[in-house]
C-alpha positions in Angstrom: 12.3 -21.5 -28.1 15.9 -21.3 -28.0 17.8 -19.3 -30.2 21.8 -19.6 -30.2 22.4 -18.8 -26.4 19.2 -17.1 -26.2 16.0 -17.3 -24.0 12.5 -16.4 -25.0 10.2 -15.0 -22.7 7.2 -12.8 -21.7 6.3 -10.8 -19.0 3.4 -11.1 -17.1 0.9 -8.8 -14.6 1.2 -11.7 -11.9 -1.5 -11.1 -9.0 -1.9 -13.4 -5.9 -5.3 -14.0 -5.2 -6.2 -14.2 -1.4 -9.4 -15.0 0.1 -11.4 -13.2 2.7 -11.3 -16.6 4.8 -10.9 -20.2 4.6 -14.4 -20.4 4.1 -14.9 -23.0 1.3 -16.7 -20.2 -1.1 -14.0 -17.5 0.0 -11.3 -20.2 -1.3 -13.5 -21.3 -4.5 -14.1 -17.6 -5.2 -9.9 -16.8 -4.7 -9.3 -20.2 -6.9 -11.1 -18.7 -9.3 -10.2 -15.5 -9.8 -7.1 -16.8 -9.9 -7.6 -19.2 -13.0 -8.5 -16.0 -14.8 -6.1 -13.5 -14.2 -3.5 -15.7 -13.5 -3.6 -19.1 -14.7 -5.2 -18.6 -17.9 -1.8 -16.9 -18.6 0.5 -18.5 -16.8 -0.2 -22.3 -17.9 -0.2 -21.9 -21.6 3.2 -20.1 -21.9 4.8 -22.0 -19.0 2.7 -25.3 -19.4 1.9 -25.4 -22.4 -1.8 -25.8 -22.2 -5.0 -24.5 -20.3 -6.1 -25.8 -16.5 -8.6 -28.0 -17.0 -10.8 -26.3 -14.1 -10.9 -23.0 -16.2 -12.4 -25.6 -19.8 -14.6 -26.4 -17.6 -15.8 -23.4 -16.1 -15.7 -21.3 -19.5 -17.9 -24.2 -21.2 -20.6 -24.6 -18.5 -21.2 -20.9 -19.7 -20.8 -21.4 -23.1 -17.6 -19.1 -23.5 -15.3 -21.7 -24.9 -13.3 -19.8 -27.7 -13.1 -22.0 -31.3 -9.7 -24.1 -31.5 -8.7 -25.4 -34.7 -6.9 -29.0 -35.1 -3.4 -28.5 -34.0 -3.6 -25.9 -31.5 -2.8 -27.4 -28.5 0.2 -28.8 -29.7 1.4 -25.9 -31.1 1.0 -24.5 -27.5 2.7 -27.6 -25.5 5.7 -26.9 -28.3 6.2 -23.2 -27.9 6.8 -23.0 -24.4 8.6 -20.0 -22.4 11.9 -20.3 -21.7 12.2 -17.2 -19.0 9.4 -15.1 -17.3 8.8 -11.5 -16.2 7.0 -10.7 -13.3 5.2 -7.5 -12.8 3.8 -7.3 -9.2 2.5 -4.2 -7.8 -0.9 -5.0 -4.7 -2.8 -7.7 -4.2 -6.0 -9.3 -5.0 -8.8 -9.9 -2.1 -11.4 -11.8 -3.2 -14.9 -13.7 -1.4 -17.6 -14.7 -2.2 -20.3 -13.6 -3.8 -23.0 -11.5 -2.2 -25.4 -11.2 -4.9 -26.4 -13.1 -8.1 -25.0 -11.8 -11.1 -26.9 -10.3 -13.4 -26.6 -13.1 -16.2 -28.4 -10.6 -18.7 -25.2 -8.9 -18.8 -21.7 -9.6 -20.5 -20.1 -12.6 -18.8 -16.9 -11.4 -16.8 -14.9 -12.5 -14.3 -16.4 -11.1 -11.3 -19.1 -13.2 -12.2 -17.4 -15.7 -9.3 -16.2 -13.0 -6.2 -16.2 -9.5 -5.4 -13.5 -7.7 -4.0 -12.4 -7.4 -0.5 -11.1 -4.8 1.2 -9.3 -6.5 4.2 -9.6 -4.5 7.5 -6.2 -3.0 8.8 -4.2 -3.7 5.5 -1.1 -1.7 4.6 -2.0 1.5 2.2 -0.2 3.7 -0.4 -2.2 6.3 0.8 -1.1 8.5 -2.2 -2.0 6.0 -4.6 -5.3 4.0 -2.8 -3.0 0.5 -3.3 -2.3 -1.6 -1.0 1.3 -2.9 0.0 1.9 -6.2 0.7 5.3 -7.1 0.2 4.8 -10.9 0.8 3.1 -11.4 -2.2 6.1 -11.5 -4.1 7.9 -14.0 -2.2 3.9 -16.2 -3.0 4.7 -15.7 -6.7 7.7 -17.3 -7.0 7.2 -19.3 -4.8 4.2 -20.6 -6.8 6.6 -20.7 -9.7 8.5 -23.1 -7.8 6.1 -25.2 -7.1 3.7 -25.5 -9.9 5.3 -24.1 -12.9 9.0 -26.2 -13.0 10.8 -23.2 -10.7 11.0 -21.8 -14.5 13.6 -18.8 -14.3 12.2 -15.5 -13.5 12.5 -12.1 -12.5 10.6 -9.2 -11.1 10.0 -6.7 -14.6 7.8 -4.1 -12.7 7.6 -3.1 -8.9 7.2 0.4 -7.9 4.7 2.7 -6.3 3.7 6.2 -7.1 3.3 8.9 -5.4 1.3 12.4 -6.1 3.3 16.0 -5.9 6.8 14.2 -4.9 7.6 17.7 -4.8 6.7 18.6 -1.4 8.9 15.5 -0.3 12.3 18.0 -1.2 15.4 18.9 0.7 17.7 20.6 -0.5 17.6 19.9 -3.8 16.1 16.4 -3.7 13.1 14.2 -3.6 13.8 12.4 0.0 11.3 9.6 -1.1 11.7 7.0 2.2 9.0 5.7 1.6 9.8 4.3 -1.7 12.8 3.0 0.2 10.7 1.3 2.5 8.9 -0.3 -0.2 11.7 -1.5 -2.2 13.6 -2.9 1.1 10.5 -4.6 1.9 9.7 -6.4 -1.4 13.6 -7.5 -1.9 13.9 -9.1 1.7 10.6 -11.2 0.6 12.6 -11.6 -2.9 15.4 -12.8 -0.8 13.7 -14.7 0.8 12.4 -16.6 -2.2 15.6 -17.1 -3.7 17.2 -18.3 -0.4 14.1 -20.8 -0.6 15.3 -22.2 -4.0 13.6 -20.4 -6.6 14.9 -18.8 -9.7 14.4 -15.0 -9.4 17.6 -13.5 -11.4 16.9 -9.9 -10.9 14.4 -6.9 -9.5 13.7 -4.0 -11.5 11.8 -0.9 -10.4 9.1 0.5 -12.1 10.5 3.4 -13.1 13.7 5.0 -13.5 12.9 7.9 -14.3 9.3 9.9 -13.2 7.0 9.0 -16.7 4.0 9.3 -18.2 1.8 6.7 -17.4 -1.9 5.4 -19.7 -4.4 5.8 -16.5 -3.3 9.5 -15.1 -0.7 10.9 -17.3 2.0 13.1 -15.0 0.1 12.8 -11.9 1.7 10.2 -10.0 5.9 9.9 -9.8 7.6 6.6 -9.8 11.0 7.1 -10.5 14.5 7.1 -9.3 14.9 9.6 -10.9 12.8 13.2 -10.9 12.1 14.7 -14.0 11.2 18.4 -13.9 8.4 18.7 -17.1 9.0 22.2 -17.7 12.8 22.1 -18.2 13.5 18.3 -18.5 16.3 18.4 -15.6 16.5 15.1 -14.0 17.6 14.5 -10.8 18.4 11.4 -8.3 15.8 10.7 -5.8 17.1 9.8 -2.2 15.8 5.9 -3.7 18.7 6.2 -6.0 21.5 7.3 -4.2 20.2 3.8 -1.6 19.9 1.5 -4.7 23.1 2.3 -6.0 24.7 1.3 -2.3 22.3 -1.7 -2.2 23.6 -2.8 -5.9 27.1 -1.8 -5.1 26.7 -3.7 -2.0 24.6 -7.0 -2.8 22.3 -6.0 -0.2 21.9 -4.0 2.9 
C-alpha cells in the first residue's frame, strides 16, 4: 500500500513461456507452465487473486492449499504498487511425451517437458539461452493483462566462466556482455516506446559475486573483483554503460 510518497513492491523471477508449436497441446502445455511459474505469482500481488484456470487445475489433483474466511479479500486489498522483474532465458515448453508417473510427488512438469529449440542463441559459457525478446513479451504482458502496473527490470545479466582470459591490458574486454546488454535494452526500448511502464534496467551484477548454485565460478559484473587481493576493476561493460547512461542511449 501506499505509504507517504512511497510505493510498495516485489520483485519477481518473470519467465515467458513459449511453446514448441502452435500445436493445441504445445500451447496448453506453454499455458500451463506459465500459470505456475508465472501467474500463480503475478495475479495475486498485481490482481489481487488466483487465475481461475490454475483453482481448477490444482483441485482436479487434489492440491488445493486450506484458505481461511477472509483470505481473498485480504489479497484483492494488499495489492502491489510497483514490480521488479528479474529476466534472464527463456522457457520452452511441449507437450508431454510420456505419462507421469502419478506415484510420485505432484509437480509442475506434470503438464510439459522442456524443449530445446533447434538453432537458438547460446551463452555457451553458461549453457543459457539468449533471447533478448523476451523482455520486451514481459512487459508487454504487463501492459496488457496486469493494468501496465509500473515496473522495471531488477536482474539481467549473464555469466561467464575464467573472464580472465578475456584481458587486455589491464582489463576484462567482456563484448559480449555488451552485446547482451545492447540487445535486451533496444527490446526494453522498444517496450517503453510501445507504452509500457519500465522505469529502469539494472544488471545483475556490479561487481563479480558469489552466487548460491556455483560459488566464484561464473563472473557477472561490471566490475572484476580479484579474490585474492580484493582489487576491483571496470570491465570494458562499464566504461560502455557509463557512455550509454551518460548518453540516454547509444
Amino acid at each position: 500500500r501506499k505509504v507517504g510518497d512511497g510505493k510498495i513492491g516485489i520483485i519477481l523471477n518473470l519467465t515467458p513461456s513459449y511453446p514448441r508449436s502452435d500445436h493445441p497441446a504445445d500451447v496448453k502445455a506453454s499455458r500451463i507452465a506459465d500459470l505456475f511459474f508465472n501467474r500463480s505469482f503475478l495475479d495475486p500481488s498485481v490482481l489481487g487473486g488466483y487465475p481461475q484456470e490454475l483453482i481448477d487445475l490444482l483441485a482436479a489433483h487434489d492440491h488445493l492449499p486450506a484458505v481461511r474466511e477472509g483470505d481473498r479479500e485480504l489479497m484483492k486489498q494488499n495489492t502491489i504498487d510497483l514490480l521488479g522483474v528479474n529476466y534472464y532465458q527463456p522457457r520452452r515448453v511441449k507437450a508431454k511425451e510420456h505419462l507421469p508417473n502419478t506415484e510420485a510427488p505432484f509437480m509442475p512438469e506434470w503438464f510439459f517437458d522442456h524443449y530445446e529449440m533447434p538453432g537458438r542463441k547460446m551463452n555457451p559459457y553458461r549453457g543459457w539461452e539468449i533471447y533478448e525478446k523476451g523482455i520486451y513479451d514481459i512487459m508487454m504482458n504487463l501492459k496488457e493483462n496486469y493494468g501496465n502496473i509500473e515496473s522495471f527490470v531488477s536482474e539481467n545479466g549473464m555469466g561467464v566462466q575464467d573472464e580472465e582470459r578475456f584481458e587486455q591490458d589491464g582489463m576484462i574486454h567482456d563484448d559480449y556482455r555488451i552485446d547482451f546488454i545492447r540487445g535486451h535494452l533496444e527490446w526494453l526500448h522498444t517496450a517503453i516506446e510501445e507504452g509500457c511502464q519500465a522505469k529502469g534496467y539494472h544488471l545483475w551484477t556490479f561487481m563479480d559475486n558469489w552466487s548460491w548454485m556455483n560459488a566464484y565460478k561464473n563472473r557477472y559484473g561490471f566490475y572484476q573483483v580479484d579474490l585474492d587481493t580484493m582489487e576491483r576493476k571496470p570491465k570494458k561493460s562499464a566504461h560502455w554503460f557509463k557512455e550509454v547512461s551518460t548518453q540516454n542511449g547509444f
